[in-house]
MARPA-741243 format. One record per atom (N, C-alpha, C, O, CB): z, x, y. Coordinates in pm, whole numbers, plus 50000, padded with zeros to 5 digits. Glycine has a CB too. Layout:
N
ZXY...
//
This chain:
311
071208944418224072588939818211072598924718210072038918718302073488945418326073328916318087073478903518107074328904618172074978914618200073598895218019074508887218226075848880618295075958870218246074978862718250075948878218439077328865318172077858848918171078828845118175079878849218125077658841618087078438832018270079508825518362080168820918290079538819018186079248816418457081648815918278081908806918222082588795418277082528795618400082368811118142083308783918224083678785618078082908780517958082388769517940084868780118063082968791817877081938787717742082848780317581082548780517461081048806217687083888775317650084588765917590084548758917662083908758917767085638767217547085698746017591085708738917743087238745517799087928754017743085698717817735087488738717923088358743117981089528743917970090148753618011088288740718045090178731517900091648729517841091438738517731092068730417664092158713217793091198746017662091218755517616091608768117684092768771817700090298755317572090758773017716090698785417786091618787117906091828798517946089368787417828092308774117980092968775718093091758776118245091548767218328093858790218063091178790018233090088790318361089098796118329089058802918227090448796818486087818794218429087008801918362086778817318396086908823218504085928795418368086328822918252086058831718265084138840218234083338834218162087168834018204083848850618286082568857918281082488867318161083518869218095082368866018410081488872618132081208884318048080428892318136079908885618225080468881317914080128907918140079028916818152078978925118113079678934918139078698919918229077578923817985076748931217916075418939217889074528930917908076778927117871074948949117861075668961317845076038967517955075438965118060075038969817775077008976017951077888982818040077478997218002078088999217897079508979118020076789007818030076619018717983078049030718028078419031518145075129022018034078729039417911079299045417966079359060317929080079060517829080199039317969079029071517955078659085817971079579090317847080769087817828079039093318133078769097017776079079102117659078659116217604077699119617673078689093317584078899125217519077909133817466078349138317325079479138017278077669145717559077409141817279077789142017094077559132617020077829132516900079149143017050076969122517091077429107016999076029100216925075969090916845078149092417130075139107216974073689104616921073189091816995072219090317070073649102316752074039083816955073469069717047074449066917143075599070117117073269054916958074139060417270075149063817394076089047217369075659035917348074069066317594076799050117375078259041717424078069029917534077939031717655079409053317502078069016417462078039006217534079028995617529079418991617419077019002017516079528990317647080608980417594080328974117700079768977117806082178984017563081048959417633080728945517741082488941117827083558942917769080028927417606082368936317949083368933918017083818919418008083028912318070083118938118139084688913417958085318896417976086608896818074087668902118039085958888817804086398889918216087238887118278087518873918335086628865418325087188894618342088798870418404088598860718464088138858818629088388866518722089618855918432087288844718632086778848818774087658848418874087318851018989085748841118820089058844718836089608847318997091118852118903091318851118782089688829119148092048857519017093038862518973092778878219045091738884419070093128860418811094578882219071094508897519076095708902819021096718895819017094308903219217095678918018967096788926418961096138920518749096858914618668098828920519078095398922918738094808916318573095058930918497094628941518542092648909618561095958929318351095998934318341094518937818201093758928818164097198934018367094448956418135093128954318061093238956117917093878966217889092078963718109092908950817840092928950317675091338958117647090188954417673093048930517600091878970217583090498976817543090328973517356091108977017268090618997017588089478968417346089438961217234088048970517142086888972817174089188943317280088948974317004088158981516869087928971116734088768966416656089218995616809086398969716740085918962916640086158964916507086398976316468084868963016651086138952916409086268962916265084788967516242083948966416332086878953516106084448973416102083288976016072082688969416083082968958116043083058979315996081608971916138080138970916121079828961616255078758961816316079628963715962081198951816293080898944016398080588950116538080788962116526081888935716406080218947416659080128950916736080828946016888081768938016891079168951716710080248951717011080678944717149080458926917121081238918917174079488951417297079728923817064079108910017055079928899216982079898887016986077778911016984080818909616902081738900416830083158896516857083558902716955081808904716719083968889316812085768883016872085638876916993086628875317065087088895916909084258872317034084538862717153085488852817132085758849417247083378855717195086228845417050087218841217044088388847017107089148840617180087278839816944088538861017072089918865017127089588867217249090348864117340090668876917068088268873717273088068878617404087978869517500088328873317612087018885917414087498855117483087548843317605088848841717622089268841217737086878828317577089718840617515091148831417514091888842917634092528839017732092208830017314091598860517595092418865817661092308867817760093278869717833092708872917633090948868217806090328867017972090868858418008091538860818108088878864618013090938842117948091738833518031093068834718081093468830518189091778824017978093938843017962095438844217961095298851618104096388854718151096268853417817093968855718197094868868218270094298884718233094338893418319096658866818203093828887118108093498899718131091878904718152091068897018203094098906018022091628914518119090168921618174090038927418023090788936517986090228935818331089028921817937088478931817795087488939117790086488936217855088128925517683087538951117706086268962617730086608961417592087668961517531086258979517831084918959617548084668960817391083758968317400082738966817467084318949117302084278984117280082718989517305082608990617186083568990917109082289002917390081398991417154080298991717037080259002916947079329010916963078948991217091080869004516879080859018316781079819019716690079039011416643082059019516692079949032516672078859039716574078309027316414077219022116388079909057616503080079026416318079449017016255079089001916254079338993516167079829018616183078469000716370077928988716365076728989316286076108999516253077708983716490076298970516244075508974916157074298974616239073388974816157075528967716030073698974016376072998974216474072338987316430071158988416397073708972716608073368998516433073229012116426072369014216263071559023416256074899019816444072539008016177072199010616041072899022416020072129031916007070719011616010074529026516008074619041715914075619029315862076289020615918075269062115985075339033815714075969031315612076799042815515076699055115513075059024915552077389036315457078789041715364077699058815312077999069315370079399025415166076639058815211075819068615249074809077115336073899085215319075599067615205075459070915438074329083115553075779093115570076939089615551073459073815779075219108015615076239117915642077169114515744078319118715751075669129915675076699107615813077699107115942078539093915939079349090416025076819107316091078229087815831080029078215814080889089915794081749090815881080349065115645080899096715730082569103715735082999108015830084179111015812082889114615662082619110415943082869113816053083069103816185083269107116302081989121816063082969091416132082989082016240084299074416255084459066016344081889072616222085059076916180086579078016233086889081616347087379074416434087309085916171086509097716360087049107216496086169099616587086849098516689086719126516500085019093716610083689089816662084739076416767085119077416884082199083416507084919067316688085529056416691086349060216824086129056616939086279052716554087559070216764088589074216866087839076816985087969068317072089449086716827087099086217009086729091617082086229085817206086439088817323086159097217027085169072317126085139062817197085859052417289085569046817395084799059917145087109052117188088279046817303089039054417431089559049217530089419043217225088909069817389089439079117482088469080417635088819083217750089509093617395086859076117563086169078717689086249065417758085969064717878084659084017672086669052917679086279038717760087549042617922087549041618045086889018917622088519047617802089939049017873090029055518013090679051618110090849057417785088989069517999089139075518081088289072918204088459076118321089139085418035087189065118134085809059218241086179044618288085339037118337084089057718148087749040618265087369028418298087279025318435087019013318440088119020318243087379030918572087169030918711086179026018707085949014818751087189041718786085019036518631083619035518666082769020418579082079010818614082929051918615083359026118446082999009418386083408999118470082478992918522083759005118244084768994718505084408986018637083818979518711083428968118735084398987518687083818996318768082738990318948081358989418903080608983618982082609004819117080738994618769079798981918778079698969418664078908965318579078388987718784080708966918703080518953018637081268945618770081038933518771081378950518458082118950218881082138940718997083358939019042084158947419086081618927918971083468927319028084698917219109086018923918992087128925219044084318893019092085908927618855087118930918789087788946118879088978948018905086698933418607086678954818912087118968818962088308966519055089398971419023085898976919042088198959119174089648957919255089928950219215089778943419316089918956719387090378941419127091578932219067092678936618902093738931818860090618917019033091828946718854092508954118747093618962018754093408973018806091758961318698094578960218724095848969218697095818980218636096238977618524096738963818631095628988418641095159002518524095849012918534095569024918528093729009318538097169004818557098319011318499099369001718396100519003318356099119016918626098378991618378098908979518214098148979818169097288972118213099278963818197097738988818042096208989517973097298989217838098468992717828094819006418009096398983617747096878983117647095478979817510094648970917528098058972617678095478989517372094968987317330095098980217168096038980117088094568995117371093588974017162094128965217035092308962616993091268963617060095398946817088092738957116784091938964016719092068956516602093158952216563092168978116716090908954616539090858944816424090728953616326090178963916364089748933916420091178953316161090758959216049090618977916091091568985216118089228950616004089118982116084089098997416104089298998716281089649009316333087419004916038089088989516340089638988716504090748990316511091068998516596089508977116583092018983016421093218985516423093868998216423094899001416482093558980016343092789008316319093569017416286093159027416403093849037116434093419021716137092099024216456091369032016548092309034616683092759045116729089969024216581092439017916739093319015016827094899024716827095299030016930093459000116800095739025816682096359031316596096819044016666097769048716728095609032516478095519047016617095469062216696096169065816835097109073716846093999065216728095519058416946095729061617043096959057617105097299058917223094839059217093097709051416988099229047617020100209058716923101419057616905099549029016970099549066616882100639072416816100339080216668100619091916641101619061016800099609068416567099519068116426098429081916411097639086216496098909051616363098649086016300097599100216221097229096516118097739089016035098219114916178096029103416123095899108415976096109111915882095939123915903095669111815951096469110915747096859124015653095439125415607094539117015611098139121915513095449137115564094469149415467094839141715355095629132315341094959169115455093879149315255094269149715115095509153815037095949147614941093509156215070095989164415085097189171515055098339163115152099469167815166096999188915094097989151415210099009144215269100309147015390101469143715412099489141315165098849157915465099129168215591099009159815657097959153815634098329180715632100109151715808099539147415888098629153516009098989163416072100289142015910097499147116036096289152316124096889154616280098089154616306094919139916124095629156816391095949157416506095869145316538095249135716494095379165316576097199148716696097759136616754096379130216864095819137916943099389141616846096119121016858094809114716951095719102517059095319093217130093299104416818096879107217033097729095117129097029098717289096799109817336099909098217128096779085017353096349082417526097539079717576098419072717526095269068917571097559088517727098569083817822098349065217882099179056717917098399095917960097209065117874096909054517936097179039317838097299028317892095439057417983097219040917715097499030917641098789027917633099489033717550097049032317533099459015617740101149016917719101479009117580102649009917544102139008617861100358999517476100788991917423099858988217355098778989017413101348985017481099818982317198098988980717125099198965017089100238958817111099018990817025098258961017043098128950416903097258954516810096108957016847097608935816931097658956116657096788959016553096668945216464097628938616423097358972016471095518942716446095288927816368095168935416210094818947116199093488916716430095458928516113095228932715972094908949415990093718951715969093858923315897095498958316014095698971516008095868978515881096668974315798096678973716078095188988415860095188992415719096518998415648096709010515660094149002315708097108993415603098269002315512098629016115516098069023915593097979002115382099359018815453099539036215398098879041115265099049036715151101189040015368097979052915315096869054715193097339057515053096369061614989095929066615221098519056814973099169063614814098439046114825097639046214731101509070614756098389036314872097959028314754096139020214779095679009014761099359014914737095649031614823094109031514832093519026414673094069030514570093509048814879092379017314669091859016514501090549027314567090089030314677091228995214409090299031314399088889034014394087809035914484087289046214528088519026814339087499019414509086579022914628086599021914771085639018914843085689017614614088119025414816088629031814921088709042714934088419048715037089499029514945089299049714782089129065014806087439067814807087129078414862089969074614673086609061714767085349070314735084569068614901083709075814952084259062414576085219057214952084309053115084084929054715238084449056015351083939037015069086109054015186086919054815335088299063015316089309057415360087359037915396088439074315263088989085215203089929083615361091079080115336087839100615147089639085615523090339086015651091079075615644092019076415723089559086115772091069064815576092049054115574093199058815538093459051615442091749043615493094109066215551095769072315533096609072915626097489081415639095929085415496096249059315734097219063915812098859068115813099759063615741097069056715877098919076915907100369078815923101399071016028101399075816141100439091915952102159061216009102709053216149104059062916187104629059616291103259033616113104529072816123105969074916144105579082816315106609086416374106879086615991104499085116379104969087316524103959078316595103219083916676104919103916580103819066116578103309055616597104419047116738104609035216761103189048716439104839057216793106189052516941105809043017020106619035717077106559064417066104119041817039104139031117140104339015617103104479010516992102899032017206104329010017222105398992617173103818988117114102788989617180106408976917365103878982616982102838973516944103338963616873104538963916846101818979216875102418951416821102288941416796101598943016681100408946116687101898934616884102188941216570101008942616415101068926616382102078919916406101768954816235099818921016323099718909016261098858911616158097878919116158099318898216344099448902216036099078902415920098958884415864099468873515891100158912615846097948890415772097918877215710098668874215580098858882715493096598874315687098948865515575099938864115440098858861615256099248862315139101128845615486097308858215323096528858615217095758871715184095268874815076095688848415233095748877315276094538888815343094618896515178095638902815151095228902515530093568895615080093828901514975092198910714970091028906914958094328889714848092818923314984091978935715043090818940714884091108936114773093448951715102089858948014897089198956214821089428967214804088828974114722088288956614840090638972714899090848983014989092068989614934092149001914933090988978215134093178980414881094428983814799094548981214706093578975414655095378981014825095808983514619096328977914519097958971414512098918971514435096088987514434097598966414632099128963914709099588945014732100588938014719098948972714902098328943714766098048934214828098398925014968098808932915052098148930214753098388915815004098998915215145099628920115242099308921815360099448910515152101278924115138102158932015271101868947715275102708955215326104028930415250100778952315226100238960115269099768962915418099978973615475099588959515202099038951115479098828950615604099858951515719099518952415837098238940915610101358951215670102748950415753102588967315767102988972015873104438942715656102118975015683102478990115728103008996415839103959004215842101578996215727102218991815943102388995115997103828991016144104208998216237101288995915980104168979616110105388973616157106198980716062107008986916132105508957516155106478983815916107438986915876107779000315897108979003015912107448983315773106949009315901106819023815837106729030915993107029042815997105199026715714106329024316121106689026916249107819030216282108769026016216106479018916315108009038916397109449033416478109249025116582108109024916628110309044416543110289016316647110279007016707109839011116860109139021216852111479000916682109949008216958110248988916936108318982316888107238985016941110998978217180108538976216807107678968916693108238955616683109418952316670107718976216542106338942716697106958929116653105768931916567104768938916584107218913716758106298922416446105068917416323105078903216319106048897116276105348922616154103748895916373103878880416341102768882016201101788889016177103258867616497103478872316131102938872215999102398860415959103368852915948103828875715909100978851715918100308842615953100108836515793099238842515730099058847416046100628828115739101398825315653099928823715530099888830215426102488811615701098708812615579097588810815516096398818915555095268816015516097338798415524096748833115665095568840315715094858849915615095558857615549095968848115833093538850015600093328858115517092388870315667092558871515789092408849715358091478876615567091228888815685090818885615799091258890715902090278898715658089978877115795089618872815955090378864016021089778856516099088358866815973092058862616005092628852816023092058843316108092118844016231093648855716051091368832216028091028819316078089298819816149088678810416199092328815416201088788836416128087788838016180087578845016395086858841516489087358823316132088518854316380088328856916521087498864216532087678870116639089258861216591086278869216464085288876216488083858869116551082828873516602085138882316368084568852016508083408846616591083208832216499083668830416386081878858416596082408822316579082718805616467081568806516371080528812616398082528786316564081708802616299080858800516156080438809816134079358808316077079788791916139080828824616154080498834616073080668835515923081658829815876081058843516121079768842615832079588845315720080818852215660081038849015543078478851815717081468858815703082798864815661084018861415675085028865415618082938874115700083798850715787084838843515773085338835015650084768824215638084718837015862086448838415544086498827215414087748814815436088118808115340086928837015250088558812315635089408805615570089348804215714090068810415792090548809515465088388795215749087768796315897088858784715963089038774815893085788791615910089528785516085091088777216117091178778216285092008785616337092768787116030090388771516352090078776716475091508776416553091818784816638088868768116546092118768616522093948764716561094668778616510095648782516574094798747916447094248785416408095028798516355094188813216450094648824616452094748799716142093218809916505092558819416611093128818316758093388826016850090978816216620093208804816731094358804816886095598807216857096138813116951094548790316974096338805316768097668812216745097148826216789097318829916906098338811316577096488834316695096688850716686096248855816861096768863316944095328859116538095218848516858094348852617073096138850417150096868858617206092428829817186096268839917128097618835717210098818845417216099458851117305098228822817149098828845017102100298857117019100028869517137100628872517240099848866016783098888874817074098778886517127098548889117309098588899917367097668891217045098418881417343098138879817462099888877217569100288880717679096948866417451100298871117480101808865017492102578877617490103298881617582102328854017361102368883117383102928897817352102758912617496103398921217555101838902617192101838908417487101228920917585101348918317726101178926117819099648923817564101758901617729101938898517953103748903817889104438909617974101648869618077104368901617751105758905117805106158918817804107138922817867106768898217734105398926417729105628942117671105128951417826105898959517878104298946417496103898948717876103358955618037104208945718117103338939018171101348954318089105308941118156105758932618242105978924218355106618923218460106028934218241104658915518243104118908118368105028892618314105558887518412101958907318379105138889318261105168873918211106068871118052105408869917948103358869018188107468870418049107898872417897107788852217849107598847117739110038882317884107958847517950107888832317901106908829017790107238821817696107498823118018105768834117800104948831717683105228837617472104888832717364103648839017754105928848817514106028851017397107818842017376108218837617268105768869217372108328841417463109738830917419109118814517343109608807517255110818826017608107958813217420107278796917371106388802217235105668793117195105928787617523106298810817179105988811617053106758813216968106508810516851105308818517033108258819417022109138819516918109338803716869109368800016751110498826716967109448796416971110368786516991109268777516901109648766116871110868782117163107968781616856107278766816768107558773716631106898769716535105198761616796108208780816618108418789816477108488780716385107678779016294109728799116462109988771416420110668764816412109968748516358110188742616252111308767416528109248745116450108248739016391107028735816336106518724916308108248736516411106598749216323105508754616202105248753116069104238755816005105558765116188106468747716029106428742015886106228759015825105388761215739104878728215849106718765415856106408782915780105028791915787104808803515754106518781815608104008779315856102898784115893102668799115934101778805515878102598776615983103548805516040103638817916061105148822416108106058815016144102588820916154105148834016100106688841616141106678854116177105958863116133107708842516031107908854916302107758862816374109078875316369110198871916409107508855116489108798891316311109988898416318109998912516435108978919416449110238902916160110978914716495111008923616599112008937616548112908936316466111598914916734111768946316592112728958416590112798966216713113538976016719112358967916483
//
């Protein structure tokens, strides 16, 4: 198991410092390779609430330390666990068991959810200071939709049957970052590769937070951008969508700095989205609404940079 101290920014950033501990093993079966996720908290503080956080493809526990320092600082406790398609794992778009790593994904969040006591206590000082009755989950790209799930959203079939419900008691609240659309406007090589991409939001009830980028121009649709709103629109409420005016998919790169995939790398637009969401989630579990009132309030002077709608 690693440990690191922080702060691995500097401090006027982050507010205080915060730790990581990695790997975290957590009890699984079916899964071929066992289930690992890393813990980011802050070192002092109590009553914290926990953000269980779903990677997009291929990335892993190792990646969004951006969001994950900023939000440890805000105050909460993050569990990132490591899914099947990482590319660590090597299964790709042709091995048999991508099609099945949708349900995989979920599943994984259901067990972080249900193990999180034990994930915890060994990782330490977070076990008695966690609130774990303000859990809330959130999810980048195929994390989003994953996350998705456990707030509400389905599947459709082919025949455009919605699937079974995978909603958690324990998730009071989501954030979905660039979240995948509604599948009628899948291209080509969405249908041929990620056919489970259809989500359904219409019983999508729990309070979330969707953010989109206003560039984010997908491989994935034929829609383009406000495609990624899907899920704010096509939900029922209560739903906010902040919408990030020059973000393209990695808005600004929160998967990590000078990554390769990042194309519109904006470290000031990573602290918007870490912030947003963090802002969102102390006012939605009710701990703290002042923070998301001080984001409305720079709307205004954003020059249109980003915008914020509620229902």
């Amino acid at each position: 198991m690693e440990l690191h101290s922080g702060p691995r920014r500097p401090t006027a950033t982050l507010g205080r410092r915060v730790f990581a501990v990695k790997p975290v093993a957590v009890p699984t079966t079916g899964r071929g390779i066992g289930l690992q996720v890393k813990v980011t908290a802050p070192v002092d503080g109590r009553d914290l609430p926990v953000i269980v956080f779903s990677h997009g493809n291929a990335w892993s526990m190792d990646g969004y330390e951006p969001l994950a320092d900023r939000w440890a600082a805000a105050g909460f406790v993050v569990v990132q666990p490591t899914h099947l398609d990482s590319r660590r794992h090597g299964i790709g778009f042709d091995d048999p068991r991508f099609a099945t790593i949708w349900r995989v994904r979920i599943a994984d969040l259901h067990r972080v959810l249900d193990s999180l006591g034990d994930i915890l206590d060994q990782v330490g000082g977070p076990a008695a200071r966690a609130d774990r009755d303000r859990v809330a989950v959130a999810g980048h790209s195929w994390g989003a939709q994953t996350a998705g799930a456990l707030l509400g959203a389905r599947v459709l079939d082919a025949e455009g049957n919605p699937g079974e419900d995978f909603s958690h008691p324990a998730a009071k609240a989501g954030a979905l970052l660039a979240a995948a659309g509604a599948g009628d406007a899948l291209t080509p090589f969405a249908l041929a590769h990620l056919p489970f991409a259809r989500p359904d939001f219409s019983t999508m009830t729990a309070p979330a937070l969707v953010v989109a980028g206003g560039k984010d121009q997908s491989v994935m649709t034929t829609r383009g951008p406000e495609w990624f709103t899907d899920a704010y629109h096509l939900s029922p409420g209560p739903k906010r969508l902040l919408t990030i005016a020059e973000g393209e998919h990695l808005l600004g790169g929160i998967s990590g700095e000078a990554t390769k995939d990042t194309t519109d790398e904006d470290p000031a637009r990573v602290a918007l989205v870490a912030d947003a969401v963090a802002a969102y989630l102390h006012d939605v579990l009710g701990a703290d609404a002042r923070g998301w009132q001080a984001l409305q309030d720079r709307i205004g002077r954003s020059a249109g940079a980003f915008g914020v709608e509620s229902k």
